[in-house]
Backbone as a ProteinNet text record, in pm:
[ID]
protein_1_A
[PRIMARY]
XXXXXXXXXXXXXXXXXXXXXXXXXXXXXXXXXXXXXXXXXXXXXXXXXXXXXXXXXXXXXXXXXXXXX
[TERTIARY]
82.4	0	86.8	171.1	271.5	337.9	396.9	443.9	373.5	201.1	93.4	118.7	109.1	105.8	208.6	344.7	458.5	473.1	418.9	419.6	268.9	183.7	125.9	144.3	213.4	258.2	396.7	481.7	595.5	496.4	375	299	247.2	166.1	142.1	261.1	369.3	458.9	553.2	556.8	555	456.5	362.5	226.8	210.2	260.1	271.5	384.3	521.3	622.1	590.4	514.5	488.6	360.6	294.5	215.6	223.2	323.2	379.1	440.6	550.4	631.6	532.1	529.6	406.4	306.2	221.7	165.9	242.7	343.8	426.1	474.2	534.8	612.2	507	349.9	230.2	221.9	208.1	160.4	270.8	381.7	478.9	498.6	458.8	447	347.8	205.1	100.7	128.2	211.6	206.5	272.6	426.2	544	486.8	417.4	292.6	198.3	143.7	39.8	11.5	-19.2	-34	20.8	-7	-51.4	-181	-269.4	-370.3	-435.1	-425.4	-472.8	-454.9	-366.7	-282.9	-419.6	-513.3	-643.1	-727.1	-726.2	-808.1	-745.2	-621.3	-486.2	-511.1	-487.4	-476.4	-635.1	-730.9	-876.3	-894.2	-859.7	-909.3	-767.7	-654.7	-573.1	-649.3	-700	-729.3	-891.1	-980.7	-1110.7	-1018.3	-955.2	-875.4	-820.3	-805.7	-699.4	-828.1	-942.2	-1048.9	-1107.2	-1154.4	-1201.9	-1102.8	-995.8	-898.1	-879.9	-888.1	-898.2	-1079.4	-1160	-1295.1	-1299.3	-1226.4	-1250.2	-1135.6	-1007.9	-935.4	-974	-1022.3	-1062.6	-1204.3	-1266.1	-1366.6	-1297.2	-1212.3	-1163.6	-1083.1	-994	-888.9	-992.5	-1128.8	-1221.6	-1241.5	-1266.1	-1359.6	-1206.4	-1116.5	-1038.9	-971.5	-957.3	-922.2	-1075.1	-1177.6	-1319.5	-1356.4	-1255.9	-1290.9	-1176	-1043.6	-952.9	-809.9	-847.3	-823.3	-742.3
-119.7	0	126.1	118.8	251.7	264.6	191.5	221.9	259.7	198.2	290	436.4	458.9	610.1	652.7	618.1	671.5	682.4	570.3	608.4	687.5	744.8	832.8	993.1	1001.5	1098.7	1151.4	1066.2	1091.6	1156.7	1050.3	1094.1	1219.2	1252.9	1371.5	1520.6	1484.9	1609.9	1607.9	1474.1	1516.5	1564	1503.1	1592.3	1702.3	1771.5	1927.8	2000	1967	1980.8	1998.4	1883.3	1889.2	1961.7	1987.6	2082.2	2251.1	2268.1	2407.3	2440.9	2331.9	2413.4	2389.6	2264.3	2256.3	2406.8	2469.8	2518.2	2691.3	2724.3	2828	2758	2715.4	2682.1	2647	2602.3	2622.3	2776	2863.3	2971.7	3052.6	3026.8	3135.3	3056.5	2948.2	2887	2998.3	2969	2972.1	3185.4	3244.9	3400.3	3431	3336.7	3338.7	3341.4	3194.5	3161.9	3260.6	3379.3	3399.9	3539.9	3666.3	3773	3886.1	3930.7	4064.4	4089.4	4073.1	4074.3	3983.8	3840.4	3693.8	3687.4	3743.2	3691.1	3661.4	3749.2	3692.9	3566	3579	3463.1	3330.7	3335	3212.1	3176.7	3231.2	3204.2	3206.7	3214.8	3168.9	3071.6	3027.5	2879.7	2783.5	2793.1	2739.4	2724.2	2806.9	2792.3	2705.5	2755.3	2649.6	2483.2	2433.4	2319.4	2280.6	2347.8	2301.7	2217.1	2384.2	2332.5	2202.1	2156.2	2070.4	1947.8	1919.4	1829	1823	1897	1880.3	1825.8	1859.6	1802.8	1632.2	1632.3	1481.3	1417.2	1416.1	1348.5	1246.7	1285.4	1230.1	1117.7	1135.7	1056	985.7	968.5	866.1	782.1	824.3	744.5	696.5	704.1	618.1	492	534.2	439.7	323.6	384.8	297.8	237.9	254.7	168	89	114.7	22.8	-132.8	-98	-188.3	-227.5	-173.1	-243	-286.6	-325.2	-333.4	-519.5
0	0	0	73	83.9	-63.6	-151.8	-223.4	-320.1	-351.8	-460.1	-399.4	-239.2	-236.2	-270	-262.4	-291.8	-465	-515.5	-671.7	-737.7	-645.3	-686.8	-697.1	-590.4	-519.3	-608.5	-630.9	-766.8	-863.4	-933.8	-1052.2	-1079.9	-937.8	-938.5	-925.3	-890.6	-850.6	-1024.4	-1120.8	-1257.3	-1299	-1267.2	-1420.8	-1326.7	-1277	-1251	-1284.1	-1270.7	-1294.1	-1474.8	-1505.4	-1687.3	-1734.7	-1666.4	-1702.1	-1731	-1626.6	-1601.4	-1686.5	-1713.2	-1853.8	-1974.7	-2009.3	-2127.8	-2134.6	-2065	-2069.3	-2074.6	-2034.1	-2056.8	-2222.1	-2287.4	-2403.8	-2480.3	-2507.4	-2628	-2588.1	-2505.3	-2513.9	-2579.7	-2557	-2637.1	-2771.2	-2800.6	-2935.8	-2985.9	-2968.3	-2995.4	-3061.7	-2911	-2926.5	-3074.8	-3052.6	-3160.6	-3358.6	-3343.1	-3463.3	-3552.9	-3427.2	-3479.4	-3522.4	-3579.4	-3607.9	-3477.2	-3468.6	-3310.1	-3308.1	-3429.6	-3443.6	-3398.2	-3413.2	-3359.2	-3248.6	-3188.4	-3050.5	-2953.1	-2931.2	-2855.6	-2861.4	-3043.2	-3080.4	-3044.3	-3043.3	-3080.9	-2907.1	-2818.2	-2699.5	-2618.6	-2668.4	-2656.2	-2690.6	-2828.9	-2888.9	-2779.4	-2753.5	-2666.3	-2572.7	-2474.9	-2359.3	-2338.5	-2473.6	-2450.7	-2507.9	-2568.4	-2616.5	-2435.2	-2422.3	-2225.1	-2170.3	-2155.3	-2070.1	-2115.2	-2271.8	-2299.8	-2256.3	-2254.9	-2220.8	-2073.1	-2004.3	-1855.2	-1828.2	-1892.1	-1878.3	-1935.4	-2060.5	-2122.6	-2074.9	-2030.2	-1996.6	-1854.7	-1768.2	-1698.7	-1712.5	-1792.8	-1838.7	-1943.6	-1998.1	-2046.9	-2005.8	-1907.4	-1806.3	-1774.6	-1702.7	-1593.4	-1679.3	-1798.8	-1916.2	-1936	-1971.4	-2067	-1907.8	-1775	-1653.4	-1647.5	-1693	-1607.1	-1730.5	-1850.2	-1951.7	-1986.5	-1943.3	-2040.9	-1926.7	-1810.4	-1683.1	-1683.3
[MASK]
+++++++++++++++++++++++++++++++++++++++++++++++++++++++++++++++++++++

């Protein structure tokens, strides 16, 4: 039991560690890419794309651990 918490606890302190930069380095992609003019639009459609992926990611981890287990 201790070591699921210990290897969750790693998991989570990467997918933050990887989120942080990921999410600094698409946005200066995304700024670098796009007009001065776009720059709103470019980093709106980014940010509803995040939200939708933080909403569906988790409903698919549930699905693809409850069937393919």
């Amino acid at each position: 039991m201790k070591s699921n918490v210990s290897f969750f606890v790693i998991g989570v302190i990467c997918n933050a560690f990887g989120q942080s930069v990921l999410n600094v380095v698409m946005t200066s992609v995304i700024v670098g890419e796009s007009s001065q003019h776009e720059h709103g639009e470019s980093l709106g459609v980014l940010s509803s794309v995040s939200s939708a992926a933080t909403i569906l990611a988790p409903l698919l981890a549930g699905w693809l651990f409850q069937y393919h287990q």
